[in-house]
C-alpha positions in Angstrom: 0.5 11.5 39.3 2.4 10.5 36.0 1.3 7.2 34.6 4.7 4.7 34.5 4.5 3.4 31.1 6.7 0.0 29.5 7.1 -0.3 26.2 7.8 -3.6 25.3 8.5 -5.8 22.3 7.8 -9.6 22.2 9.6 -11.4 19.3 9.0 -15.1 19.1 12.2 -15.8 17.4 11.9 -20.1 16.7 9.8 -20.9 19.8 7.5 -21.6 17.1 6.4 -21.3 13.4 3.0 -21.7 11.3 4.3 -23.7 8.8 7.3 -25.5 10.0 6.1 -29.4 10.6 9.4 -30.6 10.7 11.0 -28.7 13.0 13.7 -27.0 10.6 13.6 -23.7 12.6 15.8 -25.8 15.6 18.7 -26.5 13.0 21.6 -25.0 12.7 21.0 -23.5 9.5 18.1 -22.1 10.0 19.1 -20.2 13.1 22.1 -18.9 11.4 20.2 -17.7 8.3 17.0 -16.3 10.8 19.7 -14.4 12.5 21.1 -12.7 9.2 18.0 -11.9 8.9 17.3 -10.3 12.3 20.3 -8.3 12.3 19.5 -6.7 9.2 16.1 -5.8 9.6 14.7 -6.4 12.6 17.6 -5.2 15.0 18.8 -2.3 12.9 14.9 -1.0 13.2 14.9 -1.1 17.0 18.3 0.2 17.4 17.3 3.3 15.3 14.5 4.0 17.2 14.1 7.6 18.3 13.1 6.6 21.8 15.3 3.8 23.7 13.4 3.5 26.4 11.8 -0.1 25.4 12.9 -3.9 26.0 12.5 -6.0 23.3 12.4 -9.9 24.6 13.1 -12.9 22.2 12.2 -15.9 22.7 13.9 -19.2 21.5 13.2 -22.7 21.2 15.7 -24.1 25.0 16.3 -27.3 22.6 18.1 -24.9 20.0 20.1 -23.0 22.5 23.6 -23.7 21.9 22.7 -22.7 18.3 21.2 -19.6 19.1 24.1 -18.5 21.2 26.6 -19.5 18.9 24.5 -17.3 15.7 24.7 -14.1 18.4 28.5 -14.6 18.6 28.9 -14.3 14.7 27.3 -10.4 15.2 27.5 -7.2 16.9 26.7 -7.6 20.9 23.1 -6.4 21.6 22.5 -3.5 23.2 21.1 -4.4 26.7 17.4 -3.9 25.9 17.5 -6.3 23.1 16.9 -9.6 24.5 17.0 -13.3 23.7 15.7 -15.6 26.3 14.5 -19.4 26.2 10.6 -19.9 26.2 10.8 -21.3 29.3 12.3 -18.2 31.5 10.1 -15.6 28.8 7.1 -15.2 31.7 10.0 -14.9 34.7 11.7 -12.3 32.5 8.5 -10.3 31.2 7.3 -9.9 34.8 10.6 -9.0 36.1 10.9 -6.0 32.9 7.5 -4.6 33.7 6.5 -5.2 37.3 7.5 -1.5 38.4 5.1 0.3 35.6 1.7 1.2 36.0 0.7 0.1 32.6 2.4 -1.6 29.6 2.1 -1.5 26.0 2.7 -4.7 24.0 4.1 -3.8 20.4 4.2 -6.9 18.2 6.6 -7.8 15.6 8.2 -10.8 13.7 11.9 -10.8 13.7 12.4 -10.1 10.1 10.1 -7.1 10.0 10.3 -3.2 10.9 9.0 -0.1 12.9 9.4 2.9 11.8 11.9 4.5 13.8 9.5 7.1 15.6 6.9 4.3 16.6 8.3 3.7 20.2 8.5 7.5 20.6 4.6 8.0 19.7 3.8 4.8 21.9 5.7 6.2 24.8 3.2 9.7 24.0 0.3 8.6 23.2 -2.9 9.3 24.9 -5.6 6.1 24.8 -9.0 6.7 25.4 -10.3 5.1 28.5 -11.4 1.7 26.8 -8.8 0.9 24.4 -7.4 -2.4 24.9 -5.2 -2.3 20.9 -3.4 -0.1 18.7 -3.8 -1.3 15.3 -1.0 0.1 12.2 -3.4 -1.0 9.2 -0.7 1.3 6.9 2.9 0.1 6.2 5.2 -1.1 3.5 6.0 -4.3 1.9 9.9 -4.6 1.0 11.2 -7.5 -1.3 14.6 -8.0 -0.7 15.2 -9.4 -3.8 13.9 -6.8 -6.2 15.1 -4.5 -3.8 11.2 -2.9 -4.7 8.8 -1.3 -1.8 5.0 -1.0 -1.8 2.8 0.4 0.0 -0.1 -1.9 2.0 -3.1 -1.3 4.1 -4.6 -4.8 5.8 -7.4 -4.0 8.2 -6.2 -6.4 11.2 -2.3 -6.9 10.1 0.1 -8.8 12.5 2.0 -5.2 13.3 -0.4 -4.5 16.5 -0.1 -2.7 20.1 -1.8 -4.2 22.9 -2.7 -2.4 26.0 -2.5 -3.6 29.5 -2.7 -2.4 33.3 0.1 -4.1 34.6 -1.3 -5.3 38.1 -4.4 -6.5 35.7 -2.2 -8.2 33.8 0.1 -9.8 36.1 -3.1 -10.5 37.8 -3.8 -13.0 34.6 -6.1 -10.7 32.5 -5.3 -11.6 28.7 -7.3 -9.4 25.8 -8.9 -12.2 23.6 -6.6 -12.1 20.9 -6.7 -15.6 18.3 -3.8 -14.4 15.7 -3.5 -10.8 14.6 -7.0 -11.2 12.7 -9.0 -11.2 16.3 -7.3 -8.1 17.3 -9.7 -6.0 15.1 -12.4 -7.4 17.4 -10.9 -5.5 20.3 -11.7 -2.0 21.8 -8.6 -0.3 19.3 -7.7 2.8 17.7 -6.9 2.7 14.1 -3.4 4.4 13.8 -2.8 6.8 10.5 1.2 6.7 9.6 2.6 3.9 7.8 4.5 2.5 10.7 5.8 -1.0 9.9 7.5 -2.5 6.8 6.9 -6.3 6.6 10.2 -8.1 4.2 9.4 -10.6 1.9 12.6 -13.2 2.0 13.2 -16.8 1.4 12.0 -18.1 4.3 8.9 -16.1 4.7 6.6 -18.6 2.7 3.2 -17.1 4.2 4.0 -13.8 2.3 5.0 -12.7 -1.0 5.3 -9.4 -2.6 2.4 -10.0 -4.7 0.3 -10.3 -1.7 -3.2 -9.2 -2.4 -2.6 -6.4 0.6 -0.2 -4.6 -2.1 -2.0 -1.2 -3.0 0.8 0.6 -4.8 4.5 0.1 -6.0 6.9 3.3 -5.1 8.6 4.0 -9.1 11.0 6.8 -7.7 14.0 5.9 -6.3 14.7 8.4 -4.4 11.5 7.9 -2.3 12.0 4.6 -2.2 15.6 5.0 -0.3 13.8 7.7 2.1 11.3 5.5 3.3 13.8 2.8 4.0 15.6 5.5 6.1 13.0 6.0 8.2 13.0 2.0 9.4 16.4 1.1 9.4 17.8 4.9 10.2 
């Protein structure tokens, strides 16, 4: 019997943030300018995936709604797997998305970064071994906005992660013991070869900058440059 697999893409889109004491990421300005953002990157990376068949759920803080909903209105409608839902329906909505698959892969991304457009496809391919609990992309890109300059980056337990769930276990409560995207390299994973994900360095990323120490090479060529950037944002 085929295996029913979801893919599915959790966002946390201002529900929360490392640094952000003082609650900036519930203004008005902050949404708006987080949205630009999302829209650019983020969006345009899912919509050119290869493979559609994925729900993508955002969360947002319920005390910044009327924000939120006004920043959606100033773009492009979604396309109905591209969700943004306050934190407090995200479980009622996750269950609901995944309750008729046998299994359900967790692909994790911020909202300003980007897959490459075949990830989904391999994800909805791809053959675990029997133990694997996480996928793990150690290659990708760094992009700086500004400079308009890419480099290439491996990190050995990077926030660009797929986790792997039965979905009766999991809406049984089973949880993989993941403490940030540094535990996740503690799991039973696979190590995944392509350079899959492209983290953006912009203004309001402060925990990353494009002289990150994860940086292990500069693309010169132009050329090369603009076709990697095709493959993310199609």
């Amino acid at each position: 019997m085929m295996v029913k697999r979801k893919i599915l893409v959790p966002i946390a889109f201002n529900n929360w943030a490392l640094t952000d004491v003082n609650d900036n990421r519930l203004t008005k300005e902050w949404i708006d300018h987080r949205m630009g953002i999302f829209m650019k990157y983020t969006c345009k990376s899912l919509k050119a995936q290869t493979n559609q068949d994925f729900t993508t759920i955002l969360q947002y803080d319920q005390r910044s709604e009327e924000h939120v909903l006004n920043a959606l209105k100033q773009h492009d409608p979604l396309p109905e797997n591209i969700k943004f839902v306050p934190k407090n329906a995200y479980n009622k909505t996750l269950e609901r998305e995944i309750q008729d698959y046998d299994e359900v892969y967790f692909a994790r991304i911020d909202s300003d970064d980007m897959y490459h457009k075949g990830y989904f496809e391999f994800l909805k391919n791809h053959q675990p071994k029997e133990d694997t609990e996480a996928l793990i992309n150690q290659y990708g890109y760094f992009y700086d906005e500004y400079s308009d300059k890419v480099a290439t980056a491996k990190i050995q337990s990077p926030p660009f992660y797929t986790l792997i769930y039965n979905v009766a276990e999991y809406l049984e409560g089973k949880r993989h013991p993941v403490k940030g995207h540094l535990s996740v390299h503690n799991l039973n994973h696979e190590l995944l070869e392509p350079r899959n994900y492209v983290q953006v360095i912009h203004s309001n990323n402060m925990s990353t900058s494009f002289e990150n120490r994860y940086i292990d090479g500069l693309i010169e060529d132009e050329n090369e440059k603009n076709q990697i950037l095709s493959n993310f944002w199609g």
